[in-house]
N, C-alpha and C positions, 0 to 999 in steps of 0.2 A: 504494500500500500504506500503512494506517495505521501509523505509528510506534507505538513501545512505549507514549508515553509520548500521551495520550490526551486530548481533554476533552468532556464530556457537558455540555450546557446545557441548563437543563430551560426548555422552552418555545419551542427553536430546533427545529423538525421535522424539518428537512431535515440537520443533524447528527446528531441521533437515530435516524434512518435511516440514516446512512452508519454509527454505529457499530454498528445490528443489524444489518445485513448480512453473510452468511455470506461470508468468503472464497471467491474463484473458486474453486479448488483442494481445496475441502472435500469429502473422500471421504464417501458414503452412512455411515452409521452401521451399524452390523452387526447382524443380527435378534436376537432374543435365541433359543438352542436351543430345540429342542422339548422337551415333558415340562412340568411343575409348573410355573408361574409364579411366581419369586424373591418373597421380602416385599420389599415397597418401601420405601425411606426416606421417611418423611415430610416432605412436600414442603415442609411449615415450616422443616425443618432445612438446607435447603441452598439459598443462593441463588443461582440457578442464572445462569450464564455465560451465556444468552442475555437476562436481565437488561437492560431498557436503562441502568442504570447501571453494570453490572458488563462490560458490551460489549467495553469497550478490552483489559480481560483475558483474554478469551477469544478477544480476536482473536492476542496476543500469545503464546499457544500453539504450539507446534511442530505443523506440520502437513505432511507431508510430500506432493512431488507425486505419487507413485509409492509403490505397498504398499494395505497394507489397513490401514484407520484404522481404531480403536475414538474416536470420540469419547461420554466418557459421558455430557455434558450435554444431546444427541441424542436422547438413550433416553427414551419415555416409557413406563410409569412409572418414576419415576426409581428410581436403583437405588442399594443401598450399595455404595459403591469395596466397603469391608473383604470384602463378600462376593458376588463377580463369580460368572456363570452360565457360566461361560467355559471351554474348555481351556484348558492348559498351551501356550505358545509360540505361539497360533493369529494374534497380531496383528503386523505389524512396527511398530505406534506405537499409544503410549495414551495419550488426554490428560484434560482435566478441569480445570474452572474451578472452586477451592476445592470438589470435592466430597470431598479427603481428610481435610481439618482437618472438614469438617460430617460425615464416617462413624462408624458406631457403635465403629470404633477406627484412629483415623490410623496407627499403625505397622502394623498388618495389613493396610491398604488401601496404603500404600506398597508391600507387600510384592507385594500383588492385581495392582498398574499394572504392577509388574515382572514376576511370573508370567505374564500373557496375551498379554507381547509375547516374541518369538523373541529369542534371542540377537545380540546388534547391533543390535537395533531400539529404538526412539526412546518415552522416556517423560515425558512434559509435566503440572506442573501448578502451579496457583497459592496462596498461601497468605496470608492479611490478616497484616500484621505489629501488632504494643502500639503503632505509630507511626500518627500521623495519626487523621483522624477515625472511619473503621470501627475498629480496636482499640480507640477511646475507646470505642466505641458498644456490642462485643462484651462490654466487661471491666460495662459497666452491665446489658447484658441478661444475666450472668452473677452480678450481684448481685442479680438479683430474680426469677433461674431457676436455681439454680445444678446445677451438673449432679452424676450420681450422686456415692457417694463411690468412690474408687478409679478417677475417671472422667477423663482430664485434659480441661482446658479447649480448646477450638478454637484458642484462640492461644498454646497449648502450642506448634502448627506452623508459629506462624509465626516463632518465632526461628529465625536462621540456624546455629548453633553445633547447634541439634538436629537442623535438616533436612540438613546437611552430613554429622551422622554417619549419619544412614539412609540417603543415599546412597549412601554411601562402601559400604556392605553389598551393595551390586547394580553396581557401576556405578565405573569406572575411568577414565571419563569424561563427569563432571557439571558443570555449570553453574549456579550459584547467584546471582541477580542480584536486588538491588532495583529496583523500579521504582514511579512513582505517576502517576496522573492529576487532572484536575481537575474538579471538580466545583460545577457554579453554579446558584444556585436566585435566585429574583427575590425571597422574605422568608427569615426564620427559617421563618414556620409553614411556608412549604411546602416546605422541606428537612426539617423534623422529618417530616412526610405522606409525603412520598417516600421516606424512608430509612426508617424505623418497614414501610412496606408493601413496599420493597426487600431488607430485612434479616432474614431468618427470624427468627432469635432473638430480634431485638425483641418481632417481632409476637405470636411464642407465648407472650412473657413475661407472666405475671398483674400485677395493678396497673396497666393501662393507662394512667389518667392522670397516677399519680406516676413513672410508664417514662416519658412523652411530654413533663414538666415538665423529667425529668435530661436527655433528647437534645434538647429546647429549649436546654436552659444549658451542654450540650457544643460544641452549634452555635455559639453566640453568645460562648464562647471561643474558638476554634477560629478563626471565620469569618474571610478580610478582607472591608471593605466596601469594594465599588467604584462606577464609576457604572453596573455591571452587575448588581448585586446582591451576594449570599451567596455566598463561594468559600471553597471546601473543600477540603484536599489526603486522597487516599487513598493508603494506602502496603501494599503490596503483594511476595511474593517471588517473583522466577520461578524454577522448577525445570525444568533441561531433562539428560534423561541418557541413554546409552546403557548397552542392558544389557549385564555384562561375558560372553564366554564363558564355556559351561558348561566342566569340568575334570572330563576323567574319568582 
């Protein structure tokens, strides 16, 4: 079983394989109902846990061996958390690799992960923290996209002090953890390549080349050099809760 705590090396294959690989134990993903076909999140906005860099996160998900899993990173077309196709109570586990902080609103997708799992059942997911190199990278694709107004920022979710109290609204017993991986590229350019086409927000941000100048110069503070290349830490929160019973 891989550890929480992960490393992706770009250009090693046979790592990169072990970190896309689906856990044994990964239940089928659940259909979507019949009727009207949900709007889709645009696939720019959310980058997705099957990712090969984002891999070690989404293995570090709760995933239960027994029940019915909703994993939403599964689903294609991909969907917004905030607004699930789903009954009320129909899952016993929901999880998601950063698709709450990428939904068209993280506290109503919080609320979403919690609705379509049954009471005692298990709800997972991960959020990029202001620390390490993805929140440098976010807070840059968010000066040169910046989002509506009245709109909070993606890394509004990933402080812990805020995911702690939306918890706390569902859940009697949650689990709030850091965690980071590592990340090594062989230059600067081909971290910036990688990350820039890894990172939705980057990639939809306008001004491309003065976007791909600033995550050159984020890299290359950031980086250490070894005699392996470019190393990167990403820093990350894990969310793991149980829903509390309903009270009637």
């Amino acid at each position: 079983m891989l550890s929480r705590r992960a490393v992706f090396t770009f250009g090693f294959a046979r790592l990169a394989e072990q970190l896309d690989a689906p856990p044994a134990a990964k239940s089928a993903p659940a259909p979507p109902p019949a009727g009207p076909v949900p709007a889709a999140v645009p696939r720019r906005a959310w980058p997705r846990g099957d990712a090969g860099l984002w891999a070690a996160a989404a293995t570090a998900l709760p995933r239960p061996a027994h029940g019915d899993l909703l994993d939403l990173d599964a689903i294609e077309p991909p969907l917004d958390v905030a607004s699930l196709p789903f009954e009320d109570d129909r899952f016993d586990a929901a999880i998601s690799a950063f698709g709450p902080m990428f939904s068209s609103d993280g506290r109503v997708a919080i609320d979403e992960l919690f609705r379509v799992v049954r009471p005692g059942g298990t709800v997972g997911f991960t959020a990029w923290t202001p620390l390490g190199v993805v929140g440098r990278l976010l807070r840059l694709a968010a000066a040169h996209d910046p989002p509506a107004p009245g709109v909070p920022p993606p890394l509004a979710w990933g402080r812990e002090e805020r995911l702690r109290q939306e918890l706390a609204r569902h859940s009697e017993d949650a689990l709030l953890q850091r965690a980071e991986f590592t990340c090594r590229f062989e230059t600067v350019e081909q971290a910036v390549e990688h990350l820039v086409g890894a990172l939705g927000p980057l990639l939809a941000a306008p001004r491309q080349p003065d976007l791909r100048t600033g995550v050159g110069e984020i890299v290359e503070q950031l980086a250490a050099q070894d005699e392996e290349g470019v190393v990167l830490q990403a820093s990350y929160l894990l969310a793991e809760a149980t829903r509390a019973p309903v009270l009637y």
